[in-house]
C-alpha positions as CSV (number, residue, x, y, z in Angstrom):
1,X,0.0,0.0,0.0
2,X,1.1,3.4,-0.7
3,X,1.8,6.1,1.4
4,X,-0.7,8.3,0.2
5,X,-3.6,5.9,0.7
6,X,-2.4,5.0,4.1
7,X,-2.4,9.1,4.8
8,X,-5.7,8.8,3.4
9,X,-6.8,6.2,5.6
10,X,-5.9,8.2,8.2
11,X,-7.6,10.9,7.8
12,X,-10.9,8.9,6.9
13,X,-10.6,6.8,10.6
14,X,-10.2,10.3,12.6
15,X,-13.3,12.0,11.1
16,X,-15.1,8.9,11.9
17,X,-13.7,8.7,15.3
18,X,-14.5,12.6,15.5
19,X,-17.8,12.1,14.1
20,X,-18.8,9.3,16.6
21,X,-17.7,11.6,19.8
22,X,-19.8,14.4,18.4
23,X,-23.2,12.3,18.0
24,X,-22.3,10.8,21.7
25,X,-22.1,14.2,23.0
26,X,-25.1,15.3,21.7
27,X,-27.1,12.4,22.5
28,X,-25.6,13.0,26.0
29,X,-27.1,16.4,25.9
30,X,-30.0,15.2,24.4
31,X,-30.7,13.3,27.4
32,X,-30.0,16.2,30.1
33,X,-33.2,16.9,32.1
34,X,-34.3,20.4,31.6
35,X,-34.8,22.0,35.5
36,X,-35.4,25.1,37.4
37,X,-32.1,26.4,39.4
38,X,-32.1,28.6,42.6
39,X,-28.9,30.1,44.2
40,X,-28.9,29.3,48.2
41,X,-29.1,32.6,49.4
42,X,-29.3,34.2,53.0
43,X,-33.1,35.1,54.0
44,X,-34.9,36.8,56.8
45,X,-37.4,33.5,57.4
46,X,-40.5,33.8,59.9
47,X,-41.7,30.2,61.0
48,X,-45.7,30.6,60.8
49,X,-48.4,28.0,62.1
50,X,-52.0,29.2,60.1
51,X,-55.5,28.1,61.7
52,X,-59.2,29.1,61.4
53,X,-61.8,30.3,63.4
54,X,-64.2,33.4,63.7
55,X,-64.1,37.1,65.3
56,X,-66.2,37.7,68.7
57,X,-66.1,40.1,71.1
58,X,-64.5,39.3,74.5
59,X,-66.9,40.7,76.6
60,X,-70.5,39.7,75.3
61,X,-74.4,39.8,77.5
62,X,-77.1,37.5,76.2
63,X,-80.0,39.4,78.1
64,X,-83.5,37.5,78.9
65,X,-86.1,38.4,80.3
66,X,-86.9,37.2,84.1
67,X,-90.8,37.5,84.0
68,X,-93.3,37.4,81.5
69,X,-95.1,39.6,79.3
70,X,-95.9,41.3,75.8
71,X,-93.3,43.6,74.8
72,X,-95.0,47.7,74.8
73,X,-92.0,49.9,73.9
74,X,-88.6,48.9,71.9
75,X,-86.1,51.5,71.6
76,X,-83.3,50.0,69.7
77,X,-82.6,48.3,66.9
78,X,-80.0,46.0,65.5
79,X,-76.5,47.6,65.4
80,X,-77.4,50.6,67.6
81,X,-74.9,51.2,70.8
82,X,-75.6,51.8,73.8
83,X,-74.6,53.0,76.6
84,X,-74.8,51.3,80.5
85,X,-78.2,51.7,82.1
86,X,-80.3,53.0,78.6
87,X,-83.7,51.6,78.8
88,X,-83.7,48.9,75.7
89,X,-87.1,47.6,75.9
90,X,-90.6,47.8,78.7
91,X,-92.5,44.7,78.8
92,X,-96.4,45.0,79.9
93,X,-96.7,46.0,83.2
94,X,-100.3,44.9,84.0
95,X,-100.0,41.8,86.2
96,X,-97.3,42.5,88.1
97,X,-98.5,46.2,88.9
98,X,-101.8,44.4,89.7
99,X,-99.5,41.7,92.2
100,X,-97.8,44.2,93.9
101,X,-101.1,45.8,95.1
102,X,-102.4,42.9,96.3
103,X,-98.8,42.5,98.1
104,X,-99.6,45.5,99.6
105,X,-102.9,45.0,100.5
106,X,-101.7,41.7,102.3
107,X,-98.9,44.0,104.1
108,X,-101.4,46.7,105.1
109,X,-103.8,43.8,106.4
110,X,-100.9,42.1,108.3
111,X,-100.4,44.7,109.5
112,X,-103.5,45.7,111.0
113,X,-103.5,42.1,112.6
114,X,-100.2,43.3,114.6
115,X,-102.1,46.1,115.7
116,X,-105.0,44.4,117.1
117,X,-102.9,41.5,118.4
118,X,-100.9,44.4,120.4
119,X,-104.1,45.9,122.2
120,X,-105.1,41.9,123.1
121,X,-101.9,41.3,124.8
122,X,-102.2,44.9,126.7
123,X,-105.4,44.2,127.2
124,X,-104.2,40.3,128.7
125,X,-101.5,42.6,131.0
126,X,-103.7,44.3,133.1
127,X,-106.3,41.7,133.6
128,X,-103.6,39.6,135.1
129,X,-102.3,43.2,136.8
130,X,-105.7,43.7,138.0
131,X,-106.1,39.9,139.5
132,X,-102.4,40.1,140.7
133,X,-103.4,43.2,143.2
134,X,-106.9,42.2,144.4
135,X,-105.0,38.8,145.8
136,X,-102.6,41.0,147.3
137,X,-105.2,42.7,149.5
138,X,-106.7,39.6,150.0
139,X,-105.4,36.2,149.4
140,X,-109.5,34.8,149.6
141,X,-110.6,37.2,146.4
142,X,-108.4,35.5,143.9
143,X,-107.5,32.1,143.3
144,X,-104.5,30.3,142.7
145,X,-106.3,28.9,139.0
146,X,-107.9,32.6,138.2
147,X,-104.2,33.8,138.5
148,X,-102.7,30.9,135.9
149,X,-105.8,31.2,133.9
150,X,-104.7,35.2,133.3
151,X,-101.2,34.7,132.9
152,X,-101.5,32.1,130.5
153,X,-103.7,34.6,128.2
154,X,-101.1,36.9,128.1
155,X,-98.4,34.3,127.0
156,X,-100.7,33.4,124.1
157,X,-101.4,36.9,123.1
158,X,-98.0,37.6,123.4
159,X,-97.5,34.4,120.9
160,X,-100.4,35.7,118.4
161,X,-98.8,39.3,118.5
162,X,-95.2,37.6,117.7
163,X,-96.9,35.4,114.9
164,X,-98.4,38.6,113.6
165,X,-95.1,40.5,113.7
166,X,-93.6,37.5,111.1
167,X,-96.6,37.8,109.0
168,X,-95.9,41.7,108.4
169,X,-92.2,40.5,107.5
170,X,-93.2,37.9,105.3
171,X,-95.8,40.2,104.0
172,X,-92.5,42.7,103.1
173,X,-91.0,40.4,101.7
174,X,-93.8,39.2,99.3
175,X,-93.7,43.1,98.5
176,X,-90.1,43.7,97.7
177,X,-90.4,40.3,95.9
178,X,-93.3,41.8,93.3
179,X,-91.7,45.0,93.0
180,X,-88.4,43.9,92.4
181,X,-90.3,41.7,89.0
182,X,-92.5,45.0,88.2
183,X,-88.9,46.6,88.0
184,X,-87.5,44.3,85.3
185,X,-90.2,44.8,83.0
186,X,-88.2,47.5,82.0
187,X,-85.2,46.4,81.0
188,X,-81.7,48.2,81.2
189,X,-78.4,48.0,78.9
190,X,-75.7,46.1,81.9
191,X,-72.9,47.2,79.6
192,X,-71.7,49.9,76.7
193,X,-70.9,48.1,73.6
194,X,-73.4,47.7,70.5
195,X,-76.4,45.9,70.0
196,X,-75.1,42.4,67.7
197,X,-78.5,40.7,68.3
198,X,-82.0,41.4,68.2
199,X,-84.4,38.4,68.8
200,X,-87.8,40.8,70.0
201,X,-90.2,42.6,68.3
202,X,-92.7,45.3,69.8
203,X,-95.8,43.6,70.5
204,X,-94.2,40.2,70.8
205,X,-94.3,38.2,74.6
206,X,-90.8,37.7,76.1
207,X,-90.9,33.8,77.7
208,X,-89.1,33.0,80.8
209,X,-86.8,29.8,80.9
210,X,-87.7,26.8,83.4
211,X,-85.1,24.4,84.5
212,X,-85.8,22.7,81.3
213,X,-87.2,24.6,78.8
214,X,-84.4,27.7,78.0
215,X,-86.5,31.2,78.1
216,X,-86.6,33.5,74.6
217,X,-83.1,34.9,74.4
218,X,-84.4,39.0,74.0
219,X,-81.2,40.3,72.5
220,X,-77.1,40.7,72.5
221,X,-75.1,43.6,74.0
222,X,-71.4,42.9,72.5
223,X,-68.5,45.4,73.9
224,X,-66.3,45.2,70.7
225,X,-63.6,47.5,72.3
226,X,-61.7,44.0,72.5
227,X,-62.4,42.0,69.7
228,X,-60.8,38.3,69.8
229,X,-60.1,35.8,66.8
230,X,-61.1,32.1,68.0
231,X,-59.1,29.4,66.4
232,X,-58.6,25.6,66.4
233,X,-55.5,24.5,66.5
234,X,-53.9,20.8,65.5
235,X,-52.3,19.2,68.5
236,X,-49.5,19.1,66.7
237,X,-48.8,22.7,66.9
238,X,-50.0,23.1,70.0
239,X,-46.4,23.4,71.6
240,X,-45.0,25.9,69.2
241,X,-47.7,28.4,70.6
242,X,-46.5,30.6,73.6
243,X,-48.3,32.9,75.1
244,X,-47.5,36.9,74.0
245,X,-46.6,35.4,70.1
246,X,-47.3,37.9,67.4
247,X,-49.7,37.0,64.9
248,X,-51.6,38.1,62.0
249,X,-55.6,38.0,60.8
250,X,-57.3,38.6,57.7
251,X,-61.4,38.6,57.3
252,X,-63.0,36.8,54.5
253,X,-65.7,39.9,55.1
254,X,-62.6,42.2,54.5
255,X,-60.2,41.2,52.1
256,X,-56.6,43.1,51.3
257,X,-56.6,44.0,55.1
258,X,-54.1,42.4,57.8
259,X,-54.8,42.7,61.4
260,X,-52.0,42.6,64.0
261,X,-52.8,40.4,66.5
262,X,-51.2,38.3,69.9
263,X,-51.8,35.5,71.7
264,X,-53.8,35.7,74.1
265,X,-54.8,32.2,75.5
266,X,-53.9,29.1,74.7
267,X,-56.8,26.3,75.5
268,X,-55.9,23.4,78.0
269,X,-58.4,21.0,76.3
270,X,-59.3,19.7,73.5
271,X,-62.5,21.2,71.7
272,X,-64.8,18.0,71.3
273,X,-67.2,18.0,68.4
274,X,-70.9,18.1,69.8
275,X,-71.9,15.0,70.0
276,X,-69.3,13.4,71.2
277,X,-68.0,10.1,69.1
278,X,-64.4,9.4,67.6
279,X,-62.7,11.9,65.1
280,X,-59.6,11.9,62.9
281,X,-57.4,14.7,65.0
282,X,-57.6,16.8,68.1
283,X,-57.7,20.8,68.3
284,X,-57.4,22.8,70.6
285,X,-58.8,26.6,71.2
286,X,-56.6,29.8,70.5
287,X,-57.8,33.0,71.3
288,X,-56.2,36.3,69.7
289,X,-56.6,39.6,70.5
290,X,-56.8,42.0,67.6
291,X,-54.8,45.1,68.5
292,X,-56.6,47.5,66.3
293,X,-60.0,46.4,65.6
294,X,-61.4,48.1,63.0
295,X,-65.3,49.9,63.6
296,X,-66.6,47.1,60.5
297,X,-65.7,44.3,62.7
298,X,-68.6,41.7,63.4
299,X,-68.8,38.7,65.9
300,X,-69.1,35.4,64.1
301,X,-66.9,36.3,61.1
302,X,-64.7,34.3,59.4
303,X,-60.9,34.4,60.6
304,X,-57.6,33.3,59.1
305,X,-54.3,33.7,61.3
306,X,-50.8,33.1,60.6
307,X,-49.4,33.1,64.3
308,X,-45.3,33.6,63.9
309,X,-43.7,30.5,66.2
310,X,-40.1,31.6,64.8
311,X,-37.8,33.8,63.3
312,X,-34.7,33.3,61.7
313,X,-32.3,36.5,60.5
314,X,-30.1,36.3,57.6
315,X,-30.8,32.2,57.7
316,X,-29.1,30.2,55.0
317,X,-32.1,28.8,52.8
318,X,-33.7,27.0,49.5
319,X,-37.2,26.9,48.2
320,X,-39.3,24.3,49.8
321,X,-39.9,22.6,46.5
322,X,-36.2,21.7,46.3
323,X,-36.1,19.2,49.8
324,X,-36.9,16.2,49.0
325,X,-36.1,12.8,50.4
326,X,-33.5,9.9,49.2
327,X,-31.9,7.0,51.6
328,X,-29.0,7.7,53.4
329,X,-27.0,6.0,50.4
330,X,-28.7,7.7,47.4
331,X,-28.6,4.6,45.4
332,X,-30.0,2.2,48.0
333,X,-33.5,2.6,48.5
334,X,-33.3,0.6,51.5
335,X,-31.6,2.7,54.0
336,X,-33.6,5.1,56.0
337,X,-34.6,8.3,53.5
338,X,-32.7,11.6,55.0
339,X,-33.6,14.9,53.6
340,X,-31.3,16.9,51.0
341,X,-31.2,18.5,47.5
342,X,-29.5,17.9,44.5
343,X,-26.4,20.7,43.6
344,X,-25.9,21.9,40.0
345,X,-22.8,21.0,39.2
346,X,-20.5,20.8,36.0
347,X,-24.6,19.7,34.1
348,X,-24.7,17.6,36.2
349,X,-27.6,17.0,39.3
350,X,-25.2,15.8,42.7
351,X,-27.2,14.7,45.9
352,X,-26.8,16.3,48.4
353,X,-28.3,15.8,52.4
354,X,-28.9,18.9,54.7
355,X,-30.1,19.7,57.8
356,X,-32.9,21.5,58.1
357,X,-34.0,24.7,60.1
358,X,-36.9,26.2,60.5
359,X,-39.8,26.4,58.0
360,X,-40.5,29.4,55.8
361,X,-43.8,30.2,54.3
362,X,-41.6,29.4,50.8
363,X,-38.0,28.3,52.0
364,X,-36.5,25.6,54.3
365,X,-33.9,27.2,56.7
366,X,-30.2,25.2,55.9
367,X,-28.5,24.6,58.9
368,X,-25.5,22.3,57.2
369,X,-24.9,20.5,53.9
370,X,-24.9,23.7,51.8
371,X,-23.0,27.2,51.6
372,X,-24.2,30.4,49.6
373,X,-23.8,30.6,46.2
374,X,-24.4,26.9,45.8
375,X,-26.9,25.8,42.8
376,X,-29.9,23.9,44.0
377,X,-32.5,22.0,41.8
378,X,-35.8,23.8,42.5
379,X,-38.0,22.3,40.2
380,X,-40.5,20.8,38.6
381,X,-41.6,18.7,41.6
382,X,-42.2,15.7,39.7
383,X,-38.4,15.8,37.9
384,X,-36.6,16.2,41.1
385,X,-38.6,13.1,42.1
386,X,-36.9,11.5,39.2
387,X,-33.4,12.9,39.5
388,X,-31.0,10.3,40.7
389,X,-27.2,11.6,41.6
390,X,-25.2,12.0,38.9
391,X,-27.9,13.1,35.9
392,X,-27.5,15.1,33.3
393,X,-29.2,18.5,33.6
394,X,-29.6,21.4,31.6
395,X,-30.9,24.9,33.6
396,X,-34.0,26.8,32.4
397,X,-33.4,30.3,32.3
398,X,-35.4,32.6,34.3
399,X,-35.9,36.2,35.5
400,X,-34.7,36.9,39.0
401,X,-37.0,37.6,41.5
402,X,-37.0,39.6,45.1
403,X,-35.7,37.0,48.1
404,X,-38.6,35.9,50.0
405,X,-39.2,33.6,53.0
């Protein structure tokens, strides 16, 4: 063979072997997984525990009425406030006007019974005064049973006159009793605060409750100078809850607007479901008070709350979405999973386990396993499920956007 063919030869073997590491390489880099990228980055992250409940006032008065009768005059309505002591509605007063003169009619007649019960037992005193001198004159004008006869009138008069005497207290009583019910026919505001509930009407009868049967509930005085959010809370995060924790409300009624809040009290048992029976997971109840409750504010609306359990300044952190779980060898499923991410690296994905912090409403805090500047998979979920260590990966570009917790 020539030279020239074996130079050609040559040649011909090297563009082959050229050509073969180019289609390699791209089929290599046809086979890098396209993914989102975040840079680990130093945050300001606030731990928050969210729950649900409604708005009520903290000092609320569910007023009934105590007797019975038709309602004559109503001088509020719903929503009005008032003011401690306004008169908020008369019931009739016919029957109990009409039972506290008949009480005292029975006063004035137990009375009179005192009276003539009085002049019986003077009367009694000086017969026995009169028998007790004649027998001192003479022993033989009065006898021994006239004398006992005498004194044991007076001891019963003086019995009747005592028994009368109770019946004029009882009599008062009875009296006071009456005019203490004709006095709650007209029915007074116990506290300032704004009228959330209106069950009345004029001209309807107010019912009184028995030990059994619950009287009409008339109407409901709220003092919304201290508005509360009530929550349930998950046994879970029960613990994370102190006391005094900051925390923040929004209304379904009022949307856009945040309402500082604290924690004000922090139930000791669970709330059980009426009825009783078996359920899936205990709460427990959270109270907040709303620092600056607004004037709209109604009990029974609907609450969120993001109560703040943590903070963490300048913490170390990736997106949530980028945590996921591998065992402790990433290529043997066996072990027990550990938490990490995977690290851009050269195009390629490299598995890496961290320890976590505290949780971000969109980042995990980093506590080891990472330093800043390092490249973290953040996404899509379902391909960082499917990343093992070591895949290739190609890096979506995206716009950069303002470090958030």
């Amino acid at each position: 063979m020539s030279g020239t063919r074996k130079l050609v030869i040559g040649v011909v073997v090297v563009v082959v072997i050229l050509g073969a590491v180019a289609v390699s390489i791209a089929q290599s880099q046809d086979r890098a997984v396209d993914v989102r990228a975040s840079e680990v980055i130093e945050r300001d992250l606030v731990a928050t525990i969210t729950a649900t409940g409604n708005v009520r006032a903290r000092r609320e008065v569910n007023i009934s009425s105590d007797v019975m009768g038709r309602v004559i005059e109503l001088n509020i309505e719903e929503g009005d406030e008032v003011d401690r002591g306004d008169v908020l509605l008369r019931l009739d007063p016919s029957q109990t006007q009409a039972a506290v003169s008949r009480a005292r009619a029975a006063l004035a007649q137990a009375e009179a019974q005192v009276a003539q019960q009085r002049a019986n037992m003077v009367q009694a005193r000086r017969e026995l005064d009169r028998l007790e001198g004649l027998r001192a004159r003479d022993p033989d004008l009065v006898t021994n049973q006239a004398l006992e006869e005498a004194d044991t009138r007076l001891q019963v008069q003086r019995s009747l006159l005592q028994s009368a005497e109770f019946g004029v207290e009882q009599s008062r009583a009875g009296l006071s009793e009456v005019e203490e019910q004709l006095s709650r026919t007209t029915i007074l505001a116990p506290i300032s605060g704004r009228v959330t509930r209106l069950n009345i009407e004029e001209g309807e009868m107010a019912v009184v409750g028995t030990m059994n049967n619950p009287g009409s509930l008339l109407l409901t005085i709220s003092d919304l100078s201290v508005v509360e959010a009530v929550l349930a809370v998950d046994e879970i995060d029960i613990p994370r809850i102190a006391l005094g924790d900051s925390a923040s409300v929004e209304l379904d009624a009022l949307p856009g607007r945040v309402f500082p809040s604290r924690v004000a009290k922090i139930g000791n048992s669970s709330i059980r479901p009426q009825g009783g029976g078996s359920q899936g997971s205990v709460d427990y109840e959270v109270i907040l008070t709303i620092l600056e409750p607004p004037s709209e504010l109604r009990p029974d609306l609907s609450a969120t709350a993001d109560i703040i359990v943590d903070r963490r300044p300048n913490a170390l952190s990736v997106p949530i979405i980028a945590v996921t779980l591998r065992g402790g060898d990433e290529d043997d499923d066996d072990e027990d999973p550990v938490e990490g991410v995977f690290v851009v690296r050269d195009g390629k994905a490299v598995w890496q386990p961290v320890e976590l912090g505290i949780t971000g409403q969109e980042h995990f805090e980093i506590l080891a396993g990472l330093e800043a500047g390092d490249s973290v998979v953040s996404g899509p979920y379902q391909r960082i499920q499917l990343l093992r260590d070591g895949d290739a990966v190609r890096v979506e570009p995206r716009a950069s956007r303002t470090p958030s917790n």
